[in-house]
Phi, psi and omega in degrees: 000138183262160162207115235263138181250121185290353168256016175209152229244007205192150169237160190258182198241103159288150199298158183276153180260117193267126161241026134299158192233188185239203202280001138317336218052026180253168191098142170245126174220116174077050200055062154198147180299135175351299187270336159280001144319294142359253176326306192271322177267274208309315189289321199263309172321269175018257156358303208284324132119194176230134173303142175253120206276324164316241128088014213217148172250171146243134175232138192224125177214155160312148193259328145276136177291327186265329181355152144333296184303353177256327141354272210291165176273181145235164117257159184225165158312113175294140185292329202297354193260335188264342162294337181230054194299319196264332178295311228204042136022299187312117189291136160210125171286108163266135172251140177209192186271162166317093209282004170286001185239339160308130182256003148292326190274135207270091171276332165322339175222061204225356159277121158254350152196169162213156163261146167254125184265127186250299221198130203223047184298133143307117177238123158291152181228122185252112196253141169227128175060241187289333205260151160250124171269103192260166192210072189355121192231003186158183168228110157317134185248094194260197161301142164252131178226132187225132199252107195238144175272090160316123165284155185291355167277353200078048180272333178292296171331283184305325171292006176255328186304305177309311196299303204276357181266291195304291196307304186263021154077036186057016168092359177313310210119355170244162172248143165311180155274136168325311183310327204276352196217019181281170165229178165254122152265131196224144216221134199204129175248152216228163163297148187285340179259005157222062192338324195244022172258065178303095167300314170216160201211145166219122158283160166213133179265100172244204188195137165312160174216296179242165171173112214244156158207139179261083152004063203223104188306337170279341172323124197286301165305318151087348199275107175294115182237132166253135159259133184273103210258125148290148165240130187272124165253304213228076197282353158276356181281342199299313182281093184213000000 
């Protein structure tokens, strides 16, 4: 690397930075000499390789067969007439089942971010003297908020919408039975170099609780993400 000296007509050359050792083994990397890094570290370390947090799906299925949810219909736009909006004028409507529980419709890769929750203990705190004493006390069954990339008919919005029709009775003024509107939520991170390889999965038996999309006419991106909020309802059910 050069570096040009403003008092001098010319730049000198800094020495090259070696982190290789010689053939002695001398030289250090991460407290061990170069080569028992290597050997001790290096060999092992490697291998084992890194999880890629890009890599990951959501899957959504009724918690029941007969459930509402497996039931109802929606309609939607076909994309393929709003893709060719302008070509082809002539409206065309598709009814299909709620398609975030469809396993054509690829939603997995239609999330765009989730935190995956493993563990959410309770704690009491019991103080003796000086000291605070904690003291498991359960596992909180809290919220998943899942960030979905919207399509151009709107299906996540209208499948959450259907969803929220299915839970209140159409808006009559009753609540559904729980069996109609549970789900299995299921959360999986994959190989990068495999797809049908999960290194790891969490299931959650929830219910929708919210779902919003923020509106913004000044966006540069331009791009709809809805967030969806899950409620963990029944965590003895989850290996179930």
């Amino acid at each position: 690397m050069s570096i040009f000296d403003d008092n001098k007509d010319y730049a000198y050359q800094l020495p090259d930075l070696k982190f290789s050792s010689d053939s002695s083994g001398n030289g250090v990397w991460g407290g061990f000499k170069a080569g028992d890094a290597k050997n001790l570290l290096l060999k092992s370390l490697y291998p084992m390789g890194t999880m890629s947090i890009a890599h990951f799906g959501v899957q959504l299925e009724p918690l029941e067969s007969s459930s509402r949810l497996n039931k109802e219909k929606i309609e939607l736009f076909d994309p393929s007439y709003l893709n060719n909006l302008l070509k082809d004028p002539r409206e065309s409507i598709m009814e299909r089942h709620i398609p975030l529980f469809d396993e054509s419709f690829k939603l997995p890769w239609l999330a765009q971010s989730v935190d995956l929750s493993i563990l959410d203990a309770e704690i009491d705190s019991i103080k003796a003297g000086a000291f605070n004493l904690n003291q498991i006390t359960g596992n909180s069954s809290g919220e998943i908020q899942v960030n979905f990339i919207e399509t151009r008919n709107a299906t996540i919005l209208n499948s959450a919408k259907s969803i929220k029709n299915i839970m209140f009775n159409n808006g009559d003024g009753t609540l559904a039975l729980p069996k109609d509107y549970l789900m299995r939520i299921t959360i999986f991170c994959y190989d990068r170099h495999s797809y049908k390889t999960k290194v790891f999965e969490q299931s959650h038996i929830v219910a929708l609780q919210a779902a919003s999309v923020p509106l913004d006419a000044t966006s540069q991106n331009g791009i709809a993400i809805v967030p969806l909020t899950f409620i963990k309802m029944f965590p003895m059910l989850d290996n179930m």
